[in-house]
N, C-alpha and C positions, 0 to 999 in steps of 0.2 A: 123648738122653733116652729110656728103654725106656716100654714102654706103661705098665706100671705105675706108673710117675711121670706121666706124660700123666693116665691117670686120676682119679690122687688130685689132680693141681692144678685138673682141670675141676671134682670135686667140691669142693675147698674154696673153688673163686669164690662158689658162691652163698654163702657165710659175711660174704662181703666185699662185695656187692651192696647199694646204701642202702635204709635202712628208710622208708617215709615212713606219714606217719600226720596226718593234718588238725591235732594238738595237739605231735607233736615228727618229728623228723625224725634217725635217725642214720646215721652214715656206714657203719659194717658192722653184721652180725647179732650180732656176739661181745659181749656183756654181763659185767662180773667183778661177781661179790659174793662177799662177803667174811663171813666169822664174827665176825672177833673188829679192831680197831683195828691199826692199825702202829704200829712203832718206841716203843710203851709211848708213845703218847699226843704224844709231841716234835712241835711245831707243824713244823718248817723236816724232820724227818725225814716226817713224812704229807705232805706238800706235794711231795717229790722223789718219795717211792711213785706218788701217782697220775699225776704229772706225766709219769713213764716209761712207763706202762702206758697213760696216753693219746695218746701220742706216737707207740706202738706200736699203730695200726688195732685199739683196744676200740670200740666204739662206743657204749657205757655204761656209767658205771660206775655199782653199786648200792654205798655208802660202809658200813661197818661198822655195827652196829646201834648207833641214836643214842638217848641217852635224855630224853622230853617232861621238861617242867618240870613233873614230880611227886615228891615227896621219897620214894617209893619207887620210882622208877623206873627208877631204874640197876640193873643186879644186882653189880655189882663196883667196884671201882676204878677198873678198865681200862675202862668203859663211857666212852664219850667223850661228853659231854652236849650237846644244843641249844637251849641258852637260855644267859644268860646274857653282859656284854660279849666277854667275854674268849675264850672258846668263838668264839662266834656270830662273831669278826671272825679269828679262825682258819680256820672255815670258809669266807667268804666269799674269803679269802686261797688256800683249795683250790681254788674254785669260777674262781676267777681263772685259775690256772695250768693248770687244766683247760681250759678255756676257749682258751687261747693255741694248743688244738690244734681240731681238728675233732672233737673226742670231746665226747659229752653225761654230766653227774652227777647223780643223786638220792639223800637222803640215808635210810638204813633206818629210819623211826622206830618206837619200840619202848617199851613198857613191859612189864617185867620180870614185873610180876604175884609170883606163888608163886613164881617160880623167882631170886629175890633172895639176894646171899649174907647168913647170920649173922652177927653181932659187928660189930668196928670196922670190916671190909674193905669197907665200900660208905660212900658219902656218906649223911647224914645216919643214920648208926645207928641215932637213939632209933626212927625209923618203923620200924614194921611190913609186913611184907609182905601187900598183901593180893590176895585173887583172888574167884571167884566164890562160892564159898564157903567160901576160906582155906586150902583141900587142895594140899599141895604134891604134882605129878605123878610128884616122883622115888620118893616114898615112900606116896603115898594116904593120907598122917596130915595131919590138921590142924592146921596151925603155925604161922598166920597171920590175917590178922581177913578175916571177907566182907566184900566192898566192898559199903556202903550205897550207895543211890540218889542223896543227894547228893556222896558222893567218885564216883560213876560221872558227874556230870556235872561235876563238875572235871576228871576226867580225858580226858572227852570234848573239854572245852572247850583242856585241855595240848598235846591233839592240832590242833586248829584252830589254837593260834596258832604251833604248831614247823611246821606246813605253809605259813602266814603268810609267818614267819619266812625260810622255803627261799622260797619265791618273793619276797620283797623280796632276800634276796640274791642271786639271779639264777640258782638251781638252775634245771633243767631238766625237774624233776618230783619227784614225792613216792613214795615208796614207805613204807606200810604193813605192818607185819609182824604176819601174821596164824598164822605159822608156828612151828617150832622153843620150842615151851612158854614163848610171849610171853604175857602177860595175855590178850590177844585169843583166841589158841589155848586158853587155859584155859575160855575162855565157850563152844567148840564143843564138848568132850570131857565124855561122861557121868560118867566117871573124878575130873573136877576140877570139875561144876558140879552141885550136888545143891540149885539154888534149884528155887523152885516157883512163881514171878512170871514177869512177862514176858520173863526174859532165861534161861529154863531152858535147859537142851539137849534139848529137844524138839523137832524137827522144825525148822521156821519159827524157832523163838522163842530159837534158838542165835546168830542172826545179826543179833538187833535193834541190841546193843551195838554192833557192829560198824558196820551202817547207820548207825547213831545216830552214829559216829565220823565217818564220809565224807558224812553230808549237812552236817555241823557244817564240815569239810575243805571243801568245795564253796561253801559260805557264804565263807566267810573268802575263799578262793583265786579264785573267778569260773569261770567256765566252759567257761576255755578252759586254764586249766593241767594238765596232765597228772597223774592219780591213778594209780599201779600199788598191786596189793595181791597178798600173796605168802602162798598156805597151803599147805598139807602133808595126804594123806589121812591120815598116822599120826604118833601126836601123839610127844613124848619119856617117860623114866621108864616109871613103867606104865601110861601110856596109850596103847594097843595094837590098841583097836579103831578103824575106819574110818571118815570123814568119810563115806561114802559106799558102798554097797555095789553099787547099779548106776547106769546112767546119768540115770533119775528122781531117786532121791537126789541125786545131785551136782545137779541142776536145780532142787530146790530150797534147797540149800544157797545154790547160784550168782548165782540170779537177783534175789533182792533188796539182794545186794552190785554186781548191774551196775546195777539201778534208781536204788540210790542215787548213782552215779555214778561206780564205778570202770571207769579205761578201760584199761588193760593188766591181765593174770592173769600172775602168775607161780608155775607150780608147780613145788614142789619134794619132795625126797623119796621119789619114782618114777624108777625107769632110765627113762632116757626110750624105752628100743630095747622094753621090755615093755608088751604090752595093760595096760590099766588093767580091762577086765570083760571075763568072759568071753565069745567069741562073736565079738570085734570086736578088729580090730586095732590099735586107736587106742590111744595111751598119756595118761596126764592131761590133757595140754596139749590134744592132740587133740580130746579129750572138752571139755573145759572151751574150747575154738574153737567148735566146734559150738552148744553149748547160749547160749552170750553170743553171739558175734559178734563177739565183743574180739580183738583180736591176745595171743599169747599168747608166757611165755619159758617154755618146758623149760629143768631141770636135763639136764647134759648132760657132765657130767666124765668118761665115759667113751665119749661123741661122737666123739671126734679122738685115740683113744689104739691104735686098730685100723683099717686101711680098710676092713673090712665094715662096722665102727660106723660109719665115714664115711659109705659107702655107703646106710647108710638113713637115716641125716641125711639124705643129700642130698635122698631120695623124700621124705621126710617136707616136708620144707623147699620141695619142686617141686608136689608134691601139696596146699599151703597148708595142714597140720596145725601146724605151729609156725613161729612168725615171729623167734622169737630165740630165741640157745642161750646160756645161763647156764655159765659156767668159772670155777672157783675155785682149786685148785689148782695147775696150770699158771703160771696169771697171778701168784699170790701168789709164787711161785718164782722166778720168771721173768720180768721184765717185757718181753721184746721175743719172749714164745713167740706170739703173736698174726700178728707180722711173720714170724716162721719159717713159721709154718703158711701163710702167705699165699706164700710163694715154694717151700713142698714138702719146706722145711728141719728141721721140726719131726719128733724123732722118733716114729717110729711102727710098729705092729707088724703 
């Protein structure tokens, strides 16, 4: 074995090293999330996807964006839903097979907001898509209805019982998608929220919704089930400006989503190997560790694709800036690239 294989398998143990955390506990650092569903929805073909890729040292899986029981809250067809008999005993049949390994599941919940498809391609058609003030992000036109106060508390309430839901079926934790032009993300972006009441994008008053969503999750769920919640500094379409511009911004963006009681960050949308502000070496994850206290997952798809990038994974990961690394790619492809990497096998440049 030449040194430079010695090195990179030293550097990929700490990947493989168990997480522990007073509310979950997983067997490696390596985390898969996913965009979009498998095999077009097929119950017994989702069931063999994850069932490989937990079998192969993931140590979480985050499940495809799942859509609450709101009748605009799928954006498509392919959205796979969490409610419902038929659904809900699907997934528990995931949660199952998952389970058979040492690997942990949480399922992405999501509401689609403005970013809902047109015409017949989505469940229930005749709804409208609505958002915070109706502006769909891809186009900045208004093409949809603003969500009144009381559809913001139905859908508050959609969210508390699909997180319900996931811990009666024995998930492992909840993940919120506050990212990638979800409803959620449309409530942080000046671009998509031009209210002028308590849930503008103002400062503070960006993240009540949100609160409002995870104190409601918290109620339902108890105190000890694990919350993750997943944002992005730059939104999609053309919303282009930043959650955050230095490290105070992010602090207060941050902090009254950990008050209300979210316990893992996951950010995404930043290389992980780049500063997030300038001045400081720290990249989102890092920054958003600091300011919560939360354990945190970096996007990280091109973490393991170079051994310099390995290399400062690894500092990163030694140094307690990031506690998990988010892979999408790889693992979609690939369900045993996890196992490669873990024995030096995985290629790399």
């Amino acid at each position: 074995m030449n040194t430079l294989h010695q090195l990179i398998l030293r550097e990929v143990e700490i990947l493989f090293r168990p997480f522990e955390h007073r509310k979950i506990q997983l067997p490696t650092r390596i985390v898969m999330a996913q965009e979009q569903a498998p095999y077009g929805l097929e119950p017994q073909g989702m069931m063999q996807y994850y069932r490989y890729r937990a079998a192969n040292e993931v140590g979480l899986i985050l499940t495809a964006p799942v859509a609450i029981d709101d009748v605009s809250a799928a954006a498509d067809m392919q959205t796979p839903l969490f409610y419902g008999g038929t659904a809900l005993r699907t997934w528990k049949q995931i949660c199952r097979v998952v389970h058979a390994t040492h690997c942990k599941i949480a399922p992405l919940l999501r509401h689609a907001g403005m970013c809902r498809a047109e015409g017949e391609s989505v469940p229930h058609p005749e709804a409208a898509p609505i958002g915070p003030s109706g502006i769909n992000p891809y186009t900045l036109k208004q093409s949809g209805e603003t969500i009144s106060s009381s559809r913001m508390s139905q859908v508050v309430e959609a969210y508390a019982k699909a997180a319900l839901a996931a811990k009666e079926l024995n998930f492992d934790a909840v993940e919120i998608d506050g990212a990638a032009g979800s409803l959620i993300d449309q409530f942080f972006r000046a671009e998509t929220n031009h209210r002028h009441d308590v849930y503008s994008a103002q400062a503070i008053a960006r993240t009540r919704f949100t609160a409002d969503i995870i104190h409601a999750i918290r109620k339902k769920v108890g105190k000890n089930f694990p919350i993750i919640f997943r944002f992005s500094q730059r939104g999609i379409g053309q919303c282009r400006t930043r959650l955050a511009n230095t490290p105070e911004e992010l602090a207060e963006f941050l902090q009254p989503l950990r008050n209300a009681g979210v316990d893992i960050f996951h950010c995404t949308g930043s290389p992980f190997s780049l500063p997030e502000f300038e001045g400081s070496g720290l990249n989102l994850a890092g920054w958003t560790r600091i300011i919560t206290g939360a354990p945190v997952i970096s996007t990280g798809e091109e973490a393991t694709q170079s051994h310099k990038n390995l290399q400062k994974l690894y500092k990163m990961m030694q140094r307690e800036e990031v506690d998990l690394i988010s892979l999408m790619g790889e693992l979609n492809t690939d369900p045993t690239w996890a196992s490669q990497l873990h024995r030096g096998d995985a290629p790399m440049r």
